[in-house]
C-alpha positions as CSV (number, residue, x, y, z in Angstrom):
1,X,71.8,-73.9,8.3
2,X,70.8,-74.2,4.5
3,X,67.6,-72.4,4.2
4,X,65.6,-72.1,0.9
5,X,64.7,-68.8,-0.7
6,X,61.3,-69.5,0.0
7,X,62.3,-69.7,3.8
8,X,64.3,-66.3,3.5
9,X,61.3,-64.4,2.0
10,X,59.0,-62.5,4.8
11,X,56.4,-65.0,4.9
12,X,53.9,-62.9,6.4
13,X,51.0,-61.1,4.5
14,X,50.6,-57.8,4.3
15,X,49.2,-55.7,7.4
16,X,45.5,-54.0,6.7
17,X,45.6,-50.4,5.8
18,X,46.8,-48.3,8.9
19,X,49.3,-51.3,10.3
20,X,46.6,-52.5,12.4
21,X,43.8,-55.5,12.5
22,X,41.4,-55.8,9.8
23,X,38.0,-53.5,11.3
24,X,34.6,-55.2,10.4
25,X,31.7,-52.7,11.7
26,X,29.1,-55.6,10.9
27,X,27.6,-57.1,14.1
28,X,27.1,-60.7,14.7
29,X,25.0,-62.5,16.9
30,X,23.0,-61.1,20.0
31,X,24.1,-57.6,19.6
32,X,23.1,-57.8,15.9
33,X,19.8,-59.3,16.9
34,X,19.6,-56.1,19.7
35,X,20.9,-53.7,17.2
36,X,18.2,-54.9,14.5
37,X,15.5,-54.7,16.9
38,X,16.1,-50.8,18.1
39,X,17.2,-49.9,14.3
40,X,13.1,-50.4,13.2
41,X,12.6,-47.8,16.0
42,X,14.9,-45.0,13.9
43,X,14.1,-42.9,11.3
44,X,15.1,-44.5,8.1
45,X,17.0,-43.6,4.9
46,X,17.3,-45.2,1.3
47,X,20.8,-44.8,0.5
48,X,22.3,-45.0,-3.0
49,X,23.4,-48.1,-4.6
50,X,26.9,-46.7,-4.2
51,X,26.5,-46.0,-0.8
52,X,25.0,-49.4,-0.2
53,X,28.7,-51.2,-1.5
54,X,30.3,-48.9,0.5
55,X,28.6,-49.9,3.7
56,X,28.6,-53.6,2.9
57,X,32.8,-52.6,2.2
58,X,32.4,-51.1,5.9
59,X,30.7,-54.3,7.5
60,X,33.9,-57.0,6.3
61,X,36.2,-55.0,6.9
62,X,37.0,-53.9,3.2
63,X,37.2,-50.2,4.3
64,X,39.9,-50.8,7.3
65,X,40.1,-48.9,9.5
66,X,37.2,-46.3,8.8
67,X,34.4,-46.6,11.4
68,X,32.0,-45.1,9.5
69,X,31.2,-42.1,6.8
70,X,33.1,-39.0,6.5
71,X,33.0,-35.9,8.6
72,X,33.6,-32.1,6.4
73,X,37.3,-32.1,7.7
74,X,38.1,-35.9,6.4
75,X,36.3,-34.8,3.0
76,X,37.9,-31.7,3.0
77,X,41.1,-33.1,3.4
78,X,40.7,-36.3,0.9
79,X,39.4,-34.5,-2.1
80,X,42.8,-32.0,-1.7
81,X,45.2,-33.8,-0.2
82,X,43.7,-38.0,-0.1
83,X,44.3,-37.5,3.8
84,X,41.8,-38.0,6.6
85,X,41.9,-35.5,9.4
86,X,44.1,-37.7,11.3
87,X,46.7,-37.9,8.3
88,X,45.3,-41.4,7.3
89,X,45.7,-42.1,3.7
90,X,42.7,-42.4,1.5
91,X,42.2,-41.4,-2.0
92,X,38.3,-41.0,-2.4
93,X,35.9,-39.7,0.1
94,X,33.5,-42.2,1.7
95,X,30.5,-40.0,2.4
96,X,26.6,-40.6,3.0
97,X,24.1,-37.8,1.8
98,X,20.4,-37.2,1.8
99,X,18.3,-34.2,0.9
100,X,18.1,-31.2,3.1
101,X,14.5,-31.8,4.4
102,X,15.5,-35.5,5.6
103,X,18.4,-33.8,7.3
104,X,16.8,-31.0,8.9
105,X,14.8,-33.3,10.3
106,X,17.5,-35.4,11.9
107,X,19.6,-34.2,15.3
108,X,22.8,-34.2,15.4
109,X,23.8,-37.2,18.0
110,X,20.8,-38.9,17.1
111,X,20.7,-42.4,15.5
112,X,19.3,-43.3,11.9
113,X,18.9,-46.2,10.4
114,X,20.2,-47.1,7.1
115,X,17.9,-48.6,4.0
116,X,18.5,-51.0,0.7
117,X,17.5,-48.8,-2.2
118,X,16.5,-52.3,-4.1
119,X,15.1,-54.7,-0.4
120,X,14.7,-51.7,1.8
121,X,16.6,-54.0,4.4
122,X,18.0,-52.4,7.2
123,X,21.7,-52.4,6.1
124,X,23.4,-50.6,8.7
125,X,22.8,-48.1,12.3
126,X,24.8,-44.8,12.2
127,X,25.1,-42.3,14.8
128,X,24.9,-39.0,12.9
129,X,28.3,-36.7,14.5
130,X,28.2,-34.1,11.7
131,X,25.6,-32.7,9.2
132,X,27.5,-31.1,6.2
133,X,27.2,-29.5,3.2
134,X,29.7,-29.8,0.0
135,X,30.9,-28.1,-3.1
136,X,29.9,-31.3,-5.4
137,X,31.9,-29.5,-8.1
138,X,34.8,-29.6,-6.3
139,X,34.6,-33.1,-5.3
140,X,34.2,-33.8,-8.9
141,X,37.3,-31.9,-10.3
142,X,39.3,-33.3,-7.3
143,X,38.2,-36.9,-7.5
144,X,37.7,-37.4,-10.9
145,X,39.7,-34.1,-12.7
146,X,36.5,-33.0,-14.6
147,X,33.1,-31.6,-14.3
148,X,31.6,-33.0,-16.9
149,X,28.1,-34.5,-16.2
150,X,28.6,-37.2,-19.3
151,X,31.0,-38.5,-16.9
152,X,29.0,-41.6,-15.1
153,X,31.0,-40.7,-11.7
154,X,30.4,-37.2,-11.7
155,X,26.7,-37.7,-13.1
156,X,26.3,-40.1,-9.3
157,X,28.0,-37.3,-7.2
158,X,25.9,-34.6,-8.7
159,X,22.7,-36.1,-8.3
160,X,23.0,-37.0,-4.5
161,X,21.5,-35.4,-1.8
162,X,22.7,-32.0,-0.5
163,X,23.9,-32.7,3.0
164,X,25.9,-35.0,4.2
165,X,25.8,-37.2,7.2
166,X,29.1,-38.0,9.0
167,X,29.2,-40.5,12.1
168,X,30.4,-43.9,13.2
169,X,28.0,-47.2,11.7
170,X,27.1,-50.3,12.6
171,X,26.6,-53.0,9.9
172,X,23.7,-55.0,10.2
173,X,23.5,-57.1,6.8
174,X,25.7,-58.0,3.7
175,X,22.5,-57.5,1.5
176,X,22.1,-60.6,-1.1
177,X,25.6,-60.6,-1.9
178,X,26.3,-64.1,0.2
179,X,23.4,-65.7,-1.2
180,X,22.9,-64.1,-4.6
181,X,27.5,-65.1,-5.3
182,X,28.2,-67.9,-2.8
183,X,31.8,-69.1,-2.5
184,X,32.8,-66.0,-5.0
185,X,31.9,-63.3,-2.2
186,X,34.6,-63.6,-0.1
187,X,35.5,-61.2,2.8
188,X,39.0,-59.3,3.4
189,X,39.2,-62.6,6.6
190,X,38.5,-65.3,4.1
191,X,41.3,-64.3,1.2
192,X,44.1,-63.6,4.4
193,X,42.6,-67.2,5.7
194,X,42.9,-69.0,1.8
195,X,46.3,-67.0,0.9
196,X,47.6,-68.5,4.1
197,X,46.5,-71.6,3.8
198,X,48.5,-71.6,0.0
199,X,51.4,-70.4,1.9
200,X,51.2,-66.9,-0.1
201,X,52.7,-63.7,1.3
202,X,53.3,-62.2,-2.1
203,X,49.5,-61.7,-3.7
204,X,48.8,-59.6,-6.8
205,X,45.4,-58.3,-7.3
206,X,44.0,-58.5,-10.6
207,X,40.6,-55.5,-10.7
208,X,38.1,-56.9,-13.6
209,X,34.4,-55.9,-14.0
210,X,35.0,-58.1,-17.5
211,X,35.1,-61.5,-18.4
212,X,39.1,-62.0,-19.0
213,X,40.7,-62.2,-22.6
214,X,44.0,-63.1,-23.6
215,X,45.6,-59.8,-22.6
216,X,43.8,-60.1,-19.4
217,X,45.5,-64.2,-18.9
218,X,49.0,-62.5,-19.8
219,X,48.9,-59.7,-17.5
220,X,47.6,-62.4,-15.0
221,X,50.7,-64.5,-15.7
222,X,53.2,-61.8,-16.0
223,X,52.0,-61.4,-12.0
224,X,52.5,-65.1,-10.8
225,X,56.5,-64.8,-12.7
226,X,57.2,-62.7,-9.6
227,X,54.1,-63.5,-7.0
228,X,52.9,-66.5,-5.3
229,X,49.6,-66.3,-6.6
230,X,47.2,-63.6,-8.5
231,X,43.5,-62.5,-6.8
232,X,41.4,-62.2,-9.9
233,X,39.0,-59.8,-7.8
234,X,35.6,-59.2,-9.8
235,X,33.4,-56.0,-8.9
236,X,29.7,-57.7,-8.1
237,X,28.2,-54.1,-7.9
238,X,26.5,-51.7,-10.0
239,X,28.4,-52.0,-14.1
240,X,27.4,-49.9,-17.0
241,X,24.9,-50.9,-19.5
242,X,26.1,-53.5,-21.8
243,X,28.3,-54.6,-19.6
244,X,29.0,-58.6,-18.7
245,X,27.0,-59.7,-15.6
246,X,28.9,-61.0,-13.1
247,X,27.5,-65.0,-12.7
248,X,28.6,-65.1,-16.6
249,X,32.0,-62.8,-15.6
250,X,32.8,-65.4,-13.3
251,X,31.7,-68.6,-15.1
252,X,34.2,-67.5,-17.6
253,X,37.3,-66.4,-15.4
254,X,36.7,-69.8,-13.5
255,X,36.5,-71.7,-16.6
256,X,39.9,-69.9,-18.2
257,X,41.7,-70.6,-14.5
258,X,40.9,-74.1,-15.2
259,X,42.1,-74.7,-18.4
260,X,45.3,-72.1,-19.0
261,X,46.6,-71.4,-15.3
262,X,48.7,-73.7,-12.8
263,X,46.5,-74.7,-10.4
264,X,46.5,-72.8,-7.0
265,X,47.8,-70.3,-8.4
266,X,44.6,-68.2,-9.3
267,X,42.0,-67.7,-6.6
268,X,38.8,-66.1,-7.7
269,X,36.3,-63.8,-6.0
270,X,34.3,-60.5,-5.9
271,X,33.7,-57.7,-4.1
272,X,30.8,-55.5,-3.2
273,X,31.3,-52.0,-4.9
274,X,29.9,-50.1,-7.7
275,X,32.4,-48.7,-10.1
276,X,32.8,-44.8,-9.8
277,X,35.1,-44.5,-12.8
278,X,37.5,-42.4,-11.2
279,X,40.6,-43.3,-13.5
280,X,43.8,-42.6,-11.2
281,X,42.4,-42.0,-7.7
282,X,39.9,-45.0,-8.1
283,X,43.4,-46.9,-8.9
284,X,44.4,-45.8,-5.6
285,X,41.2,-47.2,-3.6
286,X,41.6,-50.0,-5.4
287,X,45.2,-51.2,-4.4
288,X,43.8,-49.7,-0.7
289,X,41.6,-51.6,-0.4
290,X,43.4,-55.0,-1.9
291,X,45.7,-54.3,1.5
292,X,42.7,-55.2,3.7
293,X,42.1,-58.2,1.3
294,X,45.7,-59.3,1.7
295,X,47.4,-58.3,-2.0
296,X,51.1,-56.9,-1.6
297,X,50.5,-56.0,-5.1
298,X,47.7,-54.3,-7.7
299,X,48.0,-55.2,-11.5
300,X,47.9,-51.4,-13.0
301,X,47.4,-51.8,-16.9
302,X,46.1,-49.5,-19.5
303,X,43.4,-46.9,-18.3
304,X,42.9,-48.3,-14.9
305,X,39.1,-47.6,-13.9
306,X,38.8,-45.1,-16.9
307,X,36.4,-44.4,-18.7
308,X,35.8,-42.9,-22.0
309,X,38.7,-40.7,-22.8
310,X,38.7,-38.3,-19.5
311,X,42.5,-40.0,-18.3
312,X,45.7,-40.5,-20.5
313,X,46.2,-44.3,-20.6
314,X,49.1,-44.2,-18.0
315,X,47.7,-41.7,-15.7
316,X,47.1,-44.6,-13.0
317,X,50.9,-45.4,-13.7
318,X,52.1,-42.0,-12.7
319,X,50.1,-41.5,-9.7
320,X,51.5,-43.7,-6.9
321,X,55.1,-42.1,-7.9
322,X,53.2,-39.1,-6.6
323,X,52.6,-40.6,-2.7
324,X,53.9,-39.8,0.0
325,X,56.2,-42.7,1.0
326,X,54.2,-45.0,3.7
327,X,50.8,-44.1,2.1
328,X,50.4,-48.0,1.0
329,X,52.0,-51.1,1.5
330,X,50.4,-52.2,-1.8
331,X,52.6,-51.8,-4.6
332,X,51.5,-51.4,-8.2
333,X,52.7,-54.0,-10.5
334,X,53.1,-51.3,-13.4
335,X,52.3,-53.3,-16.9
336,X,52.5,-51.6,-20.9
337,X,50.2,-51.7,-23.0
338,X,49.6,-55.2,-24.1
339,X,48.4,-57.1,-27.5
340,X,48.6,-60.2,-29.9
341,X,51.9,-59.4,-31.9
342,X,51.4,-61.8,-34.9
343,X,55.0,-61.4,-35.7
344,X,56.5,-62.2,-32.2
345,X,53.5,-65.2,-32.5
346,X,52.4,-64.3,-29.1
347,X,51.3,-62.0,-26.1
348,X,53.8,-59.0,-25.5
349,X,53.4,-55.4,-24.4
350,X,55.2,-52.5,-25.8
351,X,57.7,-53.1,-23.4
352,X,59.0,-56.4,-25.3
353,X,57.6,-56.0,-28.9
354,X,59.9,-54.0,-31.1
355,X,57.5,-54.1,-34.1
356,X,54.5,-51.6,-35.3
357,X,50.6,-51.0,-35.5
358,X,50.2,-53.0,-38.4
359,X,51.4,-56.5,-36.9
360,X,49.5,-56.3,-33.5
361,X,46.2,-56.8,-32.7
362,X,45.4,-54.7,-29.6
363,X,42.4,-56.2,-27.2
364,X,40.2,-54.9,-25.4
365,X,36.7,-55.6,-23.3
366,X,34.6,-53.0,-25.1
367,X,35.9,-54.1,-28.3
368,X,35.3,-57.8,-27.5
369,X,31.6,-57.1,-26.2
370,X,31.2,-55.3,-29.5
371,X,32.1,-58.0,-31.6
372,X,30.4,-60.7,-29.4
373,X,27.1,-58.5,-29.2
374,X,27.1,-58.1,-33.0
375,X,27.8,-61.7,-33.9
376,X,31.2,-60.9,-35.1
377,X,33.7,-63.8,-35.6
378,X,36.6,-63.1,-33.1
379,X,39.7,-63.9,-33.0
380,X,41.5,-67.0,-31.5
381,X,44.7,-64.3,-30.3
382,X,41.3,-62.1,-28.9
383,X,40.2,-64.8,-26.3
384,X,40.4,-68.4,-25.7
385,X,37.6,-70.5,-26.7
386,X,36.1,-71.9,-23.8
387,X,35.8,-69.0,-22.6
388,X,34.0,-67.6,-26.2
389,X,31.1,-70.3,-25.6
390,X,30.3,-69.1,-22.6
391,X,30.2,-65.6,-23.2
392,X,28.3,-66.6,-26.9
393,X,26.3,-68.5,-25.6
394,X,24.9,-65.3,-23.1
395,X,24.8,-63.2,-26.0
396,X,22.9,-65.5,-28.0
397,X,20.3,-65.5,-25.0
398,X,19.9,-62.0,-24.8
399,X,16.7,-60.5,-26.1
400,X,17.4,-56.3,-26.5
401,X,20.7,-55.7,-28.5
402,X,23.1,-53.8,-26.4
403,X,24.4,-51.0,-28.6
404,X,28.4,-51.1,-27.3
405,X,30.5,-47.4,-27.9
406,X,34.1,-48.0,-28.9
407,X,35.0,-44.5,-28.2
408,X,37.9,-44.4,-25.4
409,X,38.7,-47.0,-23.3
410,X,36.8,-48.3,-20.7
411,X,37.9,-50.1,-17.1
412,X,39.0,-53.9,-17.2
C-alpha cells in the first residue's frame, strides 16, 4: 500500500521527561478544597518570586516528573553531575529555602504551607523530608560558572535563605497567571492537546522573553523548513529592568504570526518562570522542560539565556554534545549567528553568508530596545513594521526613560 511520507513519519509526540505521563502536583476539586482548608492551619512561608514559577511549573506539570523540591543528595548531584539521586537527568536544582530561624522552627515530617511573595495566596502544601544547608558558592560556579554577584542569577541564589527545605508538594493555585494571560497561559496538557489537534509530532520550541525581530521570524522559519509547527514560548515571569512586558511581548509576536507566518503553523503561549540567566545549563532546562510541553526540538541561537558577557556565544551549542546519550528526547535545533546581509538582500546566518562585517547588520533585542527607548529610527531589515507600532507606540507611553546597556548580549 502507497503510504505518504507524512504517514511513514512517527506521528506520536514526544514522551514527558522520564518516558512516563505528564505529573501535575496541583489539586483540583474536593481535595483541593480539603487541602486549602488544612493548609491555613500550617505555618506559612513567603517564597521567592523564583520559587513561586517554580511551583506553579510543579502544579501543570512543567517540571515532570519531580514531586516536589530538592533533597541535599538531588542537589548535590545536579550542581556536579545534572543528575537526581535516582540518575534522573536535570540540569538546575529546584530547591526551596528560608532563613535558619523559620527552619529551626519547623519539624522535619511536618507540613508547611507555602505563600505568594506579591498575594500572599496559599500557592502550594509541602511536607518537609529534609532540612539542608548549601555551599551557595558552589551552586553558583556549578550552575552558572561564576561567582560574581553582578551576575543577576548568582545575586538571587546568594541572597536566599540559608536552609533548605526538601519534600514532596501539593499545588494549590496557578497564582494570577490564568487570569492576568488568558488563552496565552497554556499548560504542558493544552500544547500536547493543540499539537495534536494540528496533527504535529515534530514541534520546535522557540524561548523569547522579547518581542520578535526579523532574526527572531527567520530562525522561526528556518524551524518550520524541517518541523510541523514552531511553539513561540514567552517567559511571563520575573524580566530585567527595561525589559518588554509580556501583554506588549505578545501583542507583537501575535501580530507578526499574523501577517509574515503560514497560518497553523505558529502557536503562541507563555510560561510561568523567572529567567535565572544561566547561559548553557539554563539551555538545558529549557529544552527539559519543552519535553513536558510537547517540543521534539529547542531553537538554540546565539547566547542562549546569557547574559552580559559571562558565556561564549556558542557555549549553549556545545553543551548537549556533552550529555550522556538518553538524557533528553529534545533535540537542539543548533542555528549561527544570524543578521540582515544587505548584499545577499536578506536574512542569512554565518552559515550561508560568505560576505564580511561591513555588509551585515547584526540584530539584536537589547539593541532594538535601545533604539526604540531613545526614539531612534530603526531599520526596516531590524523588524517588521507592524510590529514597530506596537512596540512605539509602548515606548511612547512610557513615563521614566529606561536607560538600556548594550554591553554583552543578553537572552532572546
Amino acid at each position: 500500500k502507497h503510504t505518504t511520507q507524512r504517514e511513514e513519519q512517527h506521528m506520536a509526540l514526544v514522551n514527558p521527561h522520564g518516558g512516563g505521563a505528564l505529573k501535575p502536583l496541583l489539586l483540583q476539586g474536593e481535595s483541593l478544597k480539603a487541602e486549602l482548608a488544612r493548609a491555613q492551619t500550617l505555618p506559612k512561608i513567603k517564597v521567592s518570586s523564583r520559587e513561586k514559577g517554580d511551583i506553579i511549573m510543579l502544579g501543570i506539570g512543567g517540571f515532570t516528573p519531580l514531586d516536589g523540591f530538592m533533597t541535599h543528595s538531588d542537589w548535590q548531584g545536579v550542581c556536579d553531575g545534572m543528575k537526581m539521586a535516582n540518575g534522573l537527568f536535570w540540569p538546575i536544582p529546584i530547591t526551596l529555602s528560608t532563613d535558619e530561624v523559620v527552619a529551626d522552627g519547623i519539624k522535619t515530617g511536618s507540613d508547611v504551607a507555602l505563600l505568594d511573595p506579591d498575594s500572599g495566596e496559599i500557592l502550594a502544601t509541602l511536607k518537609v523530608t529534609e532540612k539542608y544547608k548549601i555551599d551557595k558558592a558552589h551552586e553558583c560556579a556549578m550552575v552558572f560558572k561564576t561567582t560574581d554577584l553582578e551576575h543577576p542569577g548568582v545575586k538571587m541564589v546568594m541572597e536566599q535563605g540559608d536552609i533548605n527545605l526538601a519534600g514532596p508538594v501539593k499545588v494549590l493555585s496557578q497564582a494570577e497567571f490564568p487570569a492576568k494571560y488568558g488563552e496565552l497561559f497554556m499548560t504542558p496538557a493544552q500544547t500536547r492537546a493543540l499539537f495534536d489537534s494540528y496533527g504535529w509530532s515534530k514541534v520546535a520550541a522557540f524561548q523569547t522573553r522579547n518581542p520578535m525581530h526579523r532574526s527572531h521570524e527567520y530562525l522561526a522559519k528556518v524551524a518550520i523548513e524541517t518541523c510541523d509547527g514552531v511553539l513561540i514560548h514567552s517567559l511571563l515571569g520575573n524580566l530585567k529592568p527595561g525589559d518588554i512586558p509580556a501583554d506588549v511581548r505578545s501583542d507583537a509576536i501575535a501580530t507578526l504570526a499574523e501577517h509574515y507566518f503560514v497560518k497553523k503553523t505558529v502557536v503562541q503561549a507563555g510560561y510561568p518562570l523567572d529567567m535565572r540567566y544561566a547561559g548553557p545549563r539554563e539551555a538545558l532546562l529549557h529544552a527539559l522542560f519543552r519535553q513536558n510541553y510537547g517540543c521534539s526540538h529547542l531553537i538554540v541561537g546565539r547566547d542562549h539565556a546569557g547574559v552580559g558577557s559571562y558565556y561564549g556565544p556558542f557555549d549553549a551549542h556545545h553543551i548537549f554534545d556533552e550529555l550522556p546519550k538518553g538524557s533528553l528526547e529534545t533535540q537542539p535545533l543548533k542555528i549561527d549567528w544570524t543578521f540582515w546581509c544587505y548584499k545577499c538582500g536578506g536574512m542569512a546566518s554565518a552559515r550561508t553568508c560568505p560576505h564580511g562585517d561591513a555588509d551585515r547588520l547584526l540584530l539584536s533585542g537589547t539593541k532594538l530596545r535601545k533604539m526604540l527607548s531613545e526614539g531612534d529610527d530603526v531599520p526596516a531589515e531590524f523588524s517588521r513594521p507592524e510590529v514597530l507600532e506596537i512596540l512605539r507606540k509602548y515606548y511612547a507611553g512610557l513615563t521614566e526613560k529606561v536607560e538600556i546597556k548594550l554591553a554583552g548580549h543578553s537572552a532572546r
